[in-house]
C-alpha positions in Angstrom: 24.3 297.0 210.1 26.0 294.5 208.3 27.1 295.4 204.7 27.1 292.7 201.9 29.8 292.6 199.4 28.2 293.3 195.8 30.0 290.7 194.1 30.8 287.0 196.6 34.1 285.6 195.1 34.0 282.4 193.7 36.7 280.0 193.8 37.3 278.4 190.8 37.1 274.9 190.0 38.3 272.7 187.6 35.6 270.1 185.2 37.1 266.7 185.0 34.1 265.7 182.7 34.9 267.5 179.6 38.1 266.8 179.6 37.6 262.7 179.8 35.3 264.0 176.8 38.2 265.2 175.0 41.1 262.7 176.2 38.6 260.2 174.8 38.1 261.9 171.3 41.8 261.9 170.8 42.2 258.8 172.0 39.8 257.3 169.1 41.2 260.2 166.6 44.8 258.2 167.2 43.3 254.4 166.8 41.9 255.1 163.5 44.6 257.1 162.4 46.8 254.6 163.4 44.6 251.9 161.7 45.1 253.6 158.4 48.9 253.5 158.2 49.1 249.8 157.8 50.0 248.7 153.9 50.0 245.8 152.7 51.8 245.1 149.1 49.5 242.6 147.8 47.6 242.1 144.5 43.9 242.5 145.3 42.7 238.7 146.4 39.4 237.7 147.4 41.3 236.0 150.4 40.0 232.6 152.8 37.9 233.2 156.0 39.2 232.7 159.4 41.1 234.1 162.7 44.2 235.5 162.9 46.2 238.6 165.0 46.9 241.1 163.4 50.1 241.8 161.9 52.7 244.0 163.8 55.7 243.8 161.7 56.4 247.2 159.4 57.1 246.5 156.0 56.7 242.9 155.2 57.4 241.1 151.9 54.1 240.1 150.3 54.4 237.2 147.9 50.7 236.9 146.0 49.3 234.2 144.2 46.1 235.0 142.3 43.3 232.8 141.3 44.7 232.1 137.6 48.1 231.5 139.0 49.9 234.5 138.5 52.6 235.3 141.3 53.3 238.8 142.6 56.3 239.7 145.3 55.3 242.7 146.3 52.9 244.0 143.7 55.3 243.4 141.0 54.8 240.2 139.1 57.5 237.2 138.3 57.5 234.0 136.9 57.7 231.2 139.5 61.4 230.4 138.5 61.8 234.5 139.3 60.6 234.3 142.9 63.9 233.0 144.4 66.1 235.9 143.2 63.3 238.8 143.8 63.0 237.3 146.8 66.5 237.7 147.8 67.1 240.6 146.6 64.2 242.5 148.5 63.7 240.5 151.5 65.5 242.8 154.7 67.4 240.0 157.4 65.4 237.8 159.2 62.1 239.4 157.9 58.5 237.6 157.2 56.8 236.6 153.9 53.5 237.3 154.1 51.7 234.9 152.0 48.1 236.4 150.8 47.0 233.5 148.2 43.4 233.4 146.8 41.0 231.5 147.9 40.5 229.9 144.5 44.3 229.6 143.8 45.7 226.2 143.1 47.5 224.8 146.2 50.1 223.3 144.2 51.2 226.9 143.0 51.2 228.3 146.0 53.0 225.6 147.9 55.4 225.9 144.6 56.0 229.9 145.4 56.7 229.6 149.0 59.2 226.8 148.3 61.1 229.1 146.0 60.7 232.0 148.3 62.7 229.5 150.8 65.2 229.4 148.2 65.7 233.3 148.2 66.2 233.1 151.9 62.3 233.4 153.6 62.8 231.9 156.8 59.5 232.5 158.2 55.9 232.1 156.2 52.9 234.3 157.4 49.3 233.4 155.5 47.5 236.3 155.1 43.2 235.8 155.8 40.3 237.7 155.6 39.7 238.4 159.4 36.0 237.6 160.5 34.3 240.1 162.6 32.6 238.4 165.6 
């Protein structure tokens, strides 16, 4: 008579499925936390359409110009024959100026701005546009 064993011993296995489920969820908890850190110093602009990357530098200097004309370097607003020595006195060595000018701004203003920016040691000019979804 053979005897059978009351309890048959299971070996135990490990579920690769829920933890993809969970690697996954952290993974998009990260991206979107990630998305949220990004700042950017500018005076609210209804800014132009079009394609760009997205920026990957830290803390750029943002030098606004609004619709009426006003100018802004970094939120804090200047007269144009200001932007030069704000400029240099904020921008970091060898950094970017963003430039996030209204749609509606006039071109000479702008184009005025980024010239004295120059003057305050901007190297390099980044436009800042409203990126289109596809």
């Amino acid at each position: 008579m053979k005897l059978r064993r009351s309890r048959a011993s299971k070996r135990g296995r490990i579920e690769i499925i829920p933890m993809i489920d969970v690697m996954f969820f952290l993974l998009a908890t990260f991206m979107l936390a990630s998305l949220t850190m990004q700042r950017l110093d500018a005076v609210k602009l209804e800014l132009p359409r079009g394609t760009a990357q997205p920026l990957a530098e830290q803390q750029p200097l943002t030098l606004s110009v609004s619709r009426s004309g006003q100018i802004a370097v970094n939120r804090q607003n200047v007269q144009l024959s200001e932007v030069a020595g704000t400029v240099k006195h904020l921008l970091a060595a060898d950094a970017n100026v963003v430039v996030a000018a209204d749609a509606g701004a006039p071109n000479g203003m702008v184009v005025q701005a980024m010239l004295q920016a120059r003057l305050g040691g901007a190297g390099h000019f980044l436009i800042a546009v409203h990126r289109d979804q596809p």
